[in-house]
C-alpha positions as CSV (number, residue, x, y, z in Angstrom):
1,X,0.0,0.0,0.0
2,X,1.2,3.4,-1.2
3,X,1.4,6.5,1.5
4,X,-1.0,9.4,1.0
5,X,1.4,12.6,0.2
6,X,-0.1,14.7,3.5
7,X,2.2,12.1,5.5
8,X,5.3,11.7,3.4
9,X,7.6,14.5,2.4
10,X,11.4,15.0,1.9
11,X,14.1,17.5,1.9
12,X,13.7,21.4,0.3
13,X,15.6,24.8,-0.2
14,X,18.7,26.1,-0.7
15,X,20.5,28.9,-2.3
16,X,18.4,31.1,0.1
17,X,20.2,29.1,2.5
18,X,23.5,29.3,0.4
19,X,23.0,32.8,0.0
20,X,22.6,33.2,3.6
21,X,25.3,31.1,4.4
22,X,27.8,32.9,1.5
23,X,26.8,36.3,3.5
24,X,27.6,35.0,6.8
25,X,30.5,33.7,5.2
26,X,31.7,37.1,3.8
27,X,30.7,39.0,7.6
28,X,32.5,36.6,9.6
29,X,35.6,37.2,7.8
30,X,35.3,41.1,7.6
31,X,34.8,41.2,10.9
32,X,38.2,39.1,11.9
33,X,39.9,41.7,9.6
34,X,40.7,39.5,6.8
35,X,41.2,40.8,3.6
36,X,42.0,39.8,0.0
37,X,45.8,40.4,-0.3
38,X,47.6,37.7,0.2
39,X,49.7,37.1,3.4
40,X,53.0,36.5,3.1
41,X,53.4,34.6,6.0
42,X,50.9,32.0,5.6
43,X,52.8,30.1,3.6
44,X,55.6,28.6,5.3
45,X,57.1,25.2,6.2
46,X,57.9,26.6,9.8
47,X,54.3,26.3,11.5
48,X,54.1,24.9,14.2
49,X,50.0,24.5,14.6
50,X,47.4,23.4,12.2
51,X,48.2,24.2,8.5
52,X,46.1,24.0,5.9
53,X,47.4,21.4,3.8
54,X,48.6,19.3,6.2
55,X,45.4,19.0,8.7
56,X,42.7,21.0,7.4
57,X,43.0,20.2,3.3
58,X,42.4,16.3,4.5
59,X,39.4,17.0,6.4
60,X,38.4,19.9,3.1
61,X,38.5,17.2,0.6
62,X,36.8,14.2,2.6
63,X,33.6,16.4,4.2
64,X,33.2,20.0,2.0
65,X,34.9,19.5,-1.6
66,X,31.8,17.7,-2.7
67,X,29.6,21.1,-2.9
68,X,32.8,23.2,-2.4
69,X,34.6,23.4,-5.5
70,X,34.4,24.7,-8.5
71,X,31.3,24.4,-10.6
72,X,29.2,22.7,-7.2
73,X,26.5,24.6,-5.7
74,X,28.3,25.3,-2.8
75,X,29.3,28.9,-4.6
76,X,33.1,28.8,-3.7
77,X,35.9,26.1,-3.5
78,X,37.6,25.2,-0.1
79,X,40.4,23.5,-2.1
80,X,41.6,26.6,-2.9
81,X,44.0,27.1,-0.2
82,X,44.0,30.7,-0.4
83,X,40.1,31.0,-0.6
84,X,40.0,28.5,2.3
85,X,42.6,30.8,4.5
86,X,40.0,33.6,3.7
87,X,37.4,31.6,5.0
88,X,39.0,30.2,7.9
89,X,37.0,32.6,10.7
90,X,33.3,31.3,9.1
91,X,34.9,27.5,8.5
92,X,35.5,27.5,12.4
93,X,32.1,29.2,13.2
94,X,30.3,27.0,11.1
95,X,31.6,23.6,11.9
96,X,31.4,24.6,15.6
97,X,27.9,25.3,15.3
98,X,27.6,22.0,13.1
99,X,25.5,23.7,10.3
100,X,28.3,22.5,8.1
101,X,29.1,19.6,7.4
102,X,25.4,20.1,6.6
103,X,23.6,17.6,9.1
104,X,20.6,18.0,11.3
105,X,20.7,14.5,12.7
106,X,22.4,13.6,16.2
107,X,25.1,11.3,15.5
108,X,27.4,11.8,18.6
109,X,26.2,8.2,19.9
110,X,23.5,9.2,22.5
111,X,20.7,8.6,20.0
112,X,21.8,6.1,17.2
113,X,24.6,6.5,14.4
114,X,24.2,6.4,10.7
115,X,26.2,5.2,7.6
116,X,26.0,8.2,5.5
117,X,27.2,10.8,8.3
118,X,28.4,14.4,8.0
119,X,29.9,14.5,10.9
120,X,33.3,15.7,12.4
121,X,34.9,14.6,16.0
122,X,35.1,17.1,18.2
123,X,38.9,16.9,17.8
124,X,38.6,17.8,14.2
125,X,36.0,21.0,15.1
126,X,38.8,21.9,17.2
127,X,41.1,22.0,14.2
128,X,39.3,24.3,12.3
129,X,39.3,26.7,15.5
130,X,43.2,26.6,16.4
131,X,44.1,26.9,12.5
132,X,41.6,29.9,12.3
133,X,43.1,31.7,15.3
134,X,46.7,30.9,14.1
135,X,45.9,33.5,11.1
136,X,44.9,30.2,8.5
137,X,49.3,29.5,8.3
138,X,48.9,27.4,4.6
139,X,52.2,25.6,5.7
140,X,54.0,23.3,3.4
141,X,52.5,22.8,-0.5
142,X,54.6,19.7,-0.1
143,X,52.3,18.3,2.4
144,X,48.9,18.4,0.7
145,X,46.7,15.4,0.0
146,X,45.8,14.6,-3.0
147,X,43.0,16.4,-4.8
148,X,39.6,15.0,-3.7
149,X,39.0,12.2,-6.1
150,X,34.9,12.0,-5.1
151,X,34.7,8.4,-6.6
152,X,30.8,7.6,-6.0
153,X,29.3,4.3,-6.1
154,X,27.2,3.3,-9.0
155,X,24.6,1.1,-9.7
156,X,24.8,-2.2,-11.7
157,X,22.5,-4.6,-12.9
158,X,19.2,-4.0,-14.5
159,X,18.6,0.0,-15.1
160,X,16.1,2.0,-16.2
161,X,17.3,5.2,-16.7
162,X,15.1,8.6,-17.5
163,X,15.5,12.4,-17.4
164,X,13.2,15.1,-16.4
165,X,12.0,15.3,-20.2
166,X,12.9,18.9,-20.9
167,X,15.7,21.9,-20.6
168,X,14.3,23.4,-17.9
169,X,15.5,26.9,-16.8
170,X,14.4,27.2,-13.4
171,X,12.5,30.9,-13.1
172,X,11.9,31.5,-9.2
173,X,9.2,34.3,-8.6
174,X,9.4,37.3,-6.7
175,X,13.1,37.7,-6.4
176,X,13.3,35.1,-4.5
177,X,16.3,32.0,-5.3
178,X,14.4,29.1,-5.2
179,X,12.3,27.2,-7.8
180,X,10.3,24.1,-6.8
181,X,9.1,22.0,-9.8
182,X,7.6,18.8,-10.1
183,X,8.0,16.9,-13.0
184,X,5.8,13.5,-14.2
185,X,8.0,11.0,-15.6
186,X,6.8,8.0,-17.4
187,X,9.7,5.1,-16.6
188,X,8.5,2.8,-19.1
189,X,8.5,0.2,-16.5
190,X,6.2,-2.5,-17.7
191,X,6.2,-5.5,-15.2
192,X,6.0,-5.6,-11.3
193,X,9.6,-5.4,-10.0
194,X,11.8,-4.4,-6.6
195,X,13.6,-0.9,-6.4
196,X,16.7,-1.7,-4.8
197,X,18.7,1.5,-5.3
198,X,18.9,4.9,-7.6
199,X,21.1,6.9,-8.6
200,X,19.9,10.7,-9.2
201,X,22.2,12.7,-11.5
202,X,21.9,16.2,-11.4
203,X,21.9,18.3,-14.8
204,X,23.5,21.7,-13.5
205,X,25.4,21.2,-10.2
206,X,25.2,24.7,-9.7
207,X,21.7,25.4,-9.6
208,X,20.2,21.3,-8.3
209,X,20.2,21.4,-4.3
210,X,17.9,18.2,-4.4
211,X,15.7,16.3,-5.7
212,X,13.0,13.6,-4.5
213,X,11.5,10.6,-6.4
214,X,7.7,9.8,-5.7
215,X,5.7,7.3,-6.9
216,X,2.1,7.4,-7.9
217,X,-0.4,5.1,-6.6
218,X,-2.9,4.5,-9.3
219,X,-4.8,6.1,-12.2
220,X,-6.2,8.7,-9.7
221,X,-3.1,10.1,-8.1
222,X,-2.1,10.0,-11.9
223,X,-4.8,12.3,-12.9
224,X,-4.6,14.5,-10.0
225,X,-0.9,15.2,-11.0
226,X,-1.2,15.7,-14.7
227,X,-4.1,18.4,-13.8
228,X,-1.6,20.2,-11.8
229,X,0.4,20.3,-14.6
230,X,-1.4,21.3,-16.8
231,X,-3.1,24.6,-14.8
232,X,0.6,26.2,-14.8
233,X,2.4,27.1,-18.1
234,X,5.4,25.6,-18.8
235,X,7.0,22.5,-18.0
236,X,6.1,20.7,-14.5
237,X,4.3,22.3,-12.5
238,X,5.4,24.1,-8.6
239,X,5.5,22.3,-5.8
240,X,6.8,22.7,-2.0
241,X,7.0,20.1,0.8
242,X,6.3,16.9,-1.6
243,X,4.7,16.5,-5.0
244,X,0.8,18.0,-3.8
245,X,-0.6,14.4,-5.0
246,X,-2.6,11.9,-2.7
247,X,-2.0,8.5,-2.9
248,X,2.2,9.4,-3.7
249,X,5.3,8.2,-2.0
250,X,8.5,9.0,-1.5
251,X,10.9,6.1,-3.1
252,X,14.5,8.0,-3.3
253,X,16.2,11.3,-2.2
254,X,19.4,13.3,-3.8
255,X,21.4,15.9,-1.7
256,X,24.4,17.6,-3.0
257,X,27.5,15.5,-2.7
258,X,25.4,12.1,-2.7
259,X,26.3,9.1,-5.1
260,X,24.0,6.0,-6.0
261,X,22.3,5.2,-3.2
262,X,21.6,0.8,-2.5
263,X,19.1,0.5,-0.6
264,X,19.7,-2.1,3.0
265,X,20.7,-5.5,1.2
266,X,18.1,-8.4,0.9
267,X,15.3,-5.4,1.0
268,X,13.1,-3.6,-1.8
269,X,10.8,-1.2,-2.4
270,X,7.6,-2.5,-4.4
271,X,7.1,-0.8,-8.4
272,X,3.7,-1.4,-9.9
273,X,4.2,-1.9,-13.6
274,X,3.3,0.8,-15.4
275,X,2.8,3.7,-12.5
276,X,4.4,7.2,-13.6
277,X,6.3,8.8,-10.8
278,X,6.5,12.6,-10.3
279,X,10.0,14.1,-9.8
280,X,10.7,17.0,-7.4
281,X,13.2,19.2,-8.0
282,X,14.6,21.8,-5.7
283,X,16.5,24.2,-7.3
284,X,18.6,26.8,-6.4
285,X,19.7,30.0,-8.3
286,X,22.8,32.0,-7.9
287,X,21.9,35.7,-8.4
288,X,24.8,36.4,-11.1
289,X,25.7,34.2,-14.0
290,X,23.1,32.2,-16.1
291,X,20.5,31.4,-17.8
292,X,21.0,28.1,-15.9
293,X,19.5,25.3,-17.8
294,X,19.3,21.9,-16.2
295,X,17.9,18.5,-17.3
296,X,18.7,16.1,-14.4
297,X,18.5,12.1,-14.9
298,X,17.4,9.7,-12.4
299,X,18.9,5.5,-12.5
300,X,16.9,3.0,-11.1
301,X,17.9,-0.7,-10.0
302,X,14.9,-3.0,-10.5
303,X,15.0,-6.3,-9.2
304,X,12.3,-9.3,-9.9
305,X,13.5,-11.5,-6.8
306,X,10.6,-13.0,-5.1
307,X,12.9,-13.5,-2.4
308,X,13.4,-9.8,-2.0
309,X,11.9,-8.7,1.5
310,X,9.6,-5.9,0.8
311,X,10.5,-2.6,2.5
312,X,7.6,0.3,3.5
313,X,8.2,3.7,4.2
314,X,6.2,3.9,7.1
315,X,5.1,7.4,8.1
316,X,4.9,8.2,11.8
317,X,4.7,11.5,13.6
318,X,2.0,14.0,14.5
319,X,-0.3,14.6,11.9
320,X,-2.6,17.5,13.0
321,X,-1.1,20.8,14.0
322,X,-2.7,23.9,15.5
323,X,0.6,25.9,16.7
324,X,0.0,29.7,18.1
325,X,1.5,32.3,16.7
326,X,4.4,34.4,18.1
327,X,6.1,31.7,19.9
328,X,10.0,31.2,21.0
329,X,9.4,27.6,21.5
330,X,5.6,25.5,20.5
331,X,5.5,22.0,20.7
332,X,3.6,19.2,18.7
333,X,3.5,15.4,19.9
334,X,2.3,12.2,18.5
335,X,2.7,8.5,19.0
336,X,2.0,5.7,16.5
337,X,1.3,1.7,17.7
338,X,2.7,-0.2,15.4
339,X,-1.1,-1.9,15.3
340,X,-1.7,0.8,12.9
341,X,1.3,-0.1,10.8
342,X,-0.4,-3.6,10.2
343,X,-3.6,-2.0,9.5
344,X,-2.8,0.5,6.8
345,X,-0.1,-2.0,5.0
346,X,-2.7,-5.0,5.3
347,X,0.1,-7.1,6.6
348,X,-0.1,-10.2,8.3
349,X,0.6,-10.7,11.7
350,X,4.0,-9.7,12.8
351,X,6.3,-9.8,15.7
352,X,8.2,-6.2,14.7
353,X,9.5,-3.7,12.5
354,X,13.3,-3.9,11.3
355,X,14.3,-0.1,11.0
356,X,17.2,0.7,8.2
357,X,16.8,4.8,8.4
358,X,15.2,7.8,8.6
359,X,14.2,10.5,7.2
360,X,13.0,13.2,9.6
361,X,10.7,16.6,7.8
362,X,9.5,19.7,9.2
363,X,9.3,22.8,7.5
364,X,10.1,26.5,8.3
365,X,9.6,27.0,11.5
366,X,10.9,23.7,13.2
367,X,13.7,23.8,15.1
368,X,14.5,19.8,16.8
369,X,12.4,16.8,16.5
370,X,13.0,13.4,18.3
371,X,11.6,10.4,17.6
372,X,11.7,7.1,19.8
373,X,10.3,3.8,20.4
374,X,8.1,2.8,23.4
375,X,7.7,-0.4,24.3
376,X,6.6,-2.3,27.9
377,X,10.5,-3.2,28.2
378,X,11.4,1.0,28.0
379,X,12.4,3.4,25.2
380,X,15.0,3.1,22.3
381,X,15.8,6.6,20.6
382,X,15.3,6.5,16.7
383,X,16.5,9.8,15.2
384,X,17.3,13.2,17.3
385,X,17.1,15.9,15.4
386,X,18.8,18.9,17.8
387,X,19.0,21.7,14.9
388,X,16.6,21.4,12.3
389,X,17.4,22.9,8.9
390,X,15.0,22.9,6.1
391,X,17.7,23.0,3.5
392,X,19.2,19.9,4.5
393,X,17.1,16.7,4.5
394,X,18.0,13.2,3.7
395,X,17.4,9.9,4.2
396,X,19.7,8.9,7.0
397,X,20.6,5.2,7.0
398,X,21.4,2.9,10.6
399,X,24.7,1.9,11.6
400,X,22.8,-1.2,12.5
401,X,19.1,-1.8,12.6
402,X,17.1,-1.2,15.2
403,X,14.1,-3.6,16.2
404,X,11.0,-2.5,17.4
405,X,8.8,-4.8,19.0
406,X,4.7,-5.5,18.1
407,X,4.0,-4.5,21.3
408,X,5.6,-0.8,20.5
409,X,4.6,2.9,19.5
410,X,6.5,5.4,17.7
411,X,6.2,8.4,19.7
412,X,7.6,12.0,18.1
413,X,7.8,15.6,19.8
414,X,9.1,18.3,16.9
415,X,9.6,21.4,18.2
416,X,8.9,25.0,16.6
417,X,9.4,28.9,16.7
418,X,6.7,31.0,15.3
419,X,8.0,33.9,16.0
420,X,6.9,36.5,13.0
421,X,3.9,34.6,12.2
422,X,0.5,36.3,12.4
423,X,-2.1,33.4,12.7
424,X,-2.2,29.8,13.9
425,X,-0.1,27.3,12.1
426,X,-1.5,23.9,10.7
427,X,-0.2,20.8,8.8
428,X,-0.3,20.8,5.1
429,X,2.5,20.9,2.3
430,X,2.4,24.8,1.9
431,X,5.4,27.1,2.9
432,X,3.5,28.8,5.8
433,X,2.5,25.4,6.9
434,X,4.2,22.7,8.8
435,X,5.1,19.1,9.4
436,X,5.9,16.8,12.0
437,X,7.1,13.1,10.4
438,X,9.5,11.0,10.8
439,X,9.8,8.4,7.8
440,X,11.0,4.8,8.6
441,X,12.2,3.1,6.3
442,X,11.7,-0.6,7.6
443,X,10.4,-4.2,7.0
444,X,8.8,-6.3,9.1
445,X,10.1,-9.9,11.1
């Protein structure tokens, strides 16, 4: 059974956030006093601290190059050793705060760890900070790493590839740097199979800050998508926290510096021959330069294995909001038996979920969501979210799985400031409204 689209959303916005973050950049340095001429004393073989290509180039390369270089959305290159050296002041600030690398999720160990972490030790934050106060000292050329090699995995096997369909130059409205568009795709997928992985390829790194996949229920959800489309002009048609379709579901997620993604071995996500699928994409675009003209392409691993254990998305969270206006902090809770899950997926009986990941969503105004599951025996946290940030969601993947008991319920608390806001806040998919889910993905045992 496919989710309905009011509880399933993934990942949105950026360039407002790059923008933001460029600016804050560009004041953080000013206000150390850093200029643009070059200092002569950075480069030396006589430091006796951090230097940049000996401790901080390492960690540039593993955790930043992927958006930060040239031609990548992050809008300057950290493997520039003079560019990083300006930077240094902002670099420190911002892995401190950890809003880069960017990474909502908790993964210091008190609530679960995940594969596909971007996350420094605290030794390595500290790094950053005694370089920065040093004055950036670039040290020796002679010890640098090697330049970032960003080898991604890729699929293999049987593919279906497709692309959005069209050159689409992304047009945001009212000077503002982001354009959400949702595109229907037609796969061309003509037999019941398993998705077990994707691989989506941005057109224009520059502009892409993600993209999700959903798939379409039935003829219905169908229709009700290819009207959007075609009450707007132009290709696609907008759309904000998922694709605006009921009876759609999230099946794969893209964030900068992301490769093919498998999904957990031995597990699948159903793909009913024929359904279109709607693709999201998030772009996000620089103020100078352009036109920018994208036409991203999306891989799919299909798989016809009856042995394949079927994986669900299984939404949980609190799914009716009323939050007052004008508040520092406002909380919304909910809590989800896993009853329900058997119920709404028409499965048999079962002694438990197997969770893989998770991939948390608020909108706007939320600022920390945590998710856990109760059962008679006590609580095991799921995901901790301690600094929400719109602009960077994913799919975050266990270190190891967790089980949840039958006898369980997913219980969620997301947090939320509505400071600035005028009138009472309620779920839905628009960008004054808000969210509180957390999306499992899991399979039963």
């Amino acid at each position: 059974m496919l989710l309905p689209s009011e509880a399933i959303h993934a990942r949105e916005d950026s360039m407002q956030k790059y923008g933001f973050t460029i600016s804050a950049l560009v004041g953080l340095v000013a206000l150390t006093g850093c200029s643009g001429t070059e200092d002569p004393g950075r480069t030396t073989n006589e430091a006796t601290g951090p230097t940049y290509y000996k401790d901080i180039a390492p960690l540039v390369n593993a955790e930043c190059a992927s958006c930060h270089q040239e031609g990548a959305i992050g809008g300057f290159s950290l493997t520039d050793a003079d560019v990083a050296a300006e930077m240094a002041p902002a670099m420190a600030a911002a892995v401190a705060a950890r809003t880069m690398p960017p990474m909502p999720v908790n993964n210091d160990g008190s609530c679960n760890t995940f594969k596909n972490a971007r996350w420094l030790s605290d030794e390595q934050i500290a790094l950053f900070e005694s370089w920065s106060r040093a004055g950036a000292p670039l040290g020796d050329p002679a010890d640098a790493p090697p330049p970032p090699a960003h080898e991604v995995p890729t699929l293999s096997g049987d593919i279906v590839e497709f692309d959005i369909g069209v050159d689409y130059t992304p047009k945001p409205a009212d000077d503002k740097p982001d354009d959400y568009r949702c595109f229907i795709i037609d796969p061309g997928i003509d037999a019941d199979a398993f998705m077990t992985g994707y691989d989506i390829q941005p057109g224009d790194r520059k502009v892409v800050h993600h993209v999700v996949l959903f798939s379409l229920a039935d003829a219905n959800a169908e229709a009700d998508a290819a009207a959007m489309d075609a009450a707007e002009d132009g290709p696609g048609y907008t759309c904000f926290g998922g694709s605006g379709v009921k009876g759609s579901s999230i099946i794969a997620a893209w964030a900068p510096g992301s490769g093919a993604t498998f999904l957990p071995e031995g597990t699948g996500i159903r793909y009913g021959a024929g359904r279109k699928l709607v693709l999201q994409m998030h772009y996000n675009v620089p103020a100078m330069g352009g036109p920018f003209t994208d036409r991203s392409k999306v891989k799919l691993a299909l798989a016809k294995d009856p042995a394949l254990t079927p994986a669900f998305l299984v939404p949980t969270g609190a799914f009716e909001l009323s939050l007052p206006p004008g508040q520092e902090r406002t909380e919304a809770k909910g809590e989800l038996p896993l009853s329900w899950v058997a119920q709404q997926f028409n499965l048999p009986s079962f002694n438990g979920l197997r969770v893989f990941g998770a991939l948390p969503h608020m909108h706007m105004a939320g600022r920390t969501l945590r998710s856990v599951a109760k059962s008679p025996s006590g609580e095991q946290c799921i995901t901790d979210v301690d600094r929400w940030d719109f602009h960077w969601q994913d799919l975050w993947w266990n270190e190891t799985p967790l089980e949840v008991s039958a006898d369980s319920s997913i219980g969620i608390t997301c947090a939320y400031d509505t400071r600035g806001r005028t009138e009472t806040t309620v779920f839905g998919e628009g960008t004054g409204d808000e969210m509180c889910i957390n999306m499992l993905y899991a399979t039963v045992y």
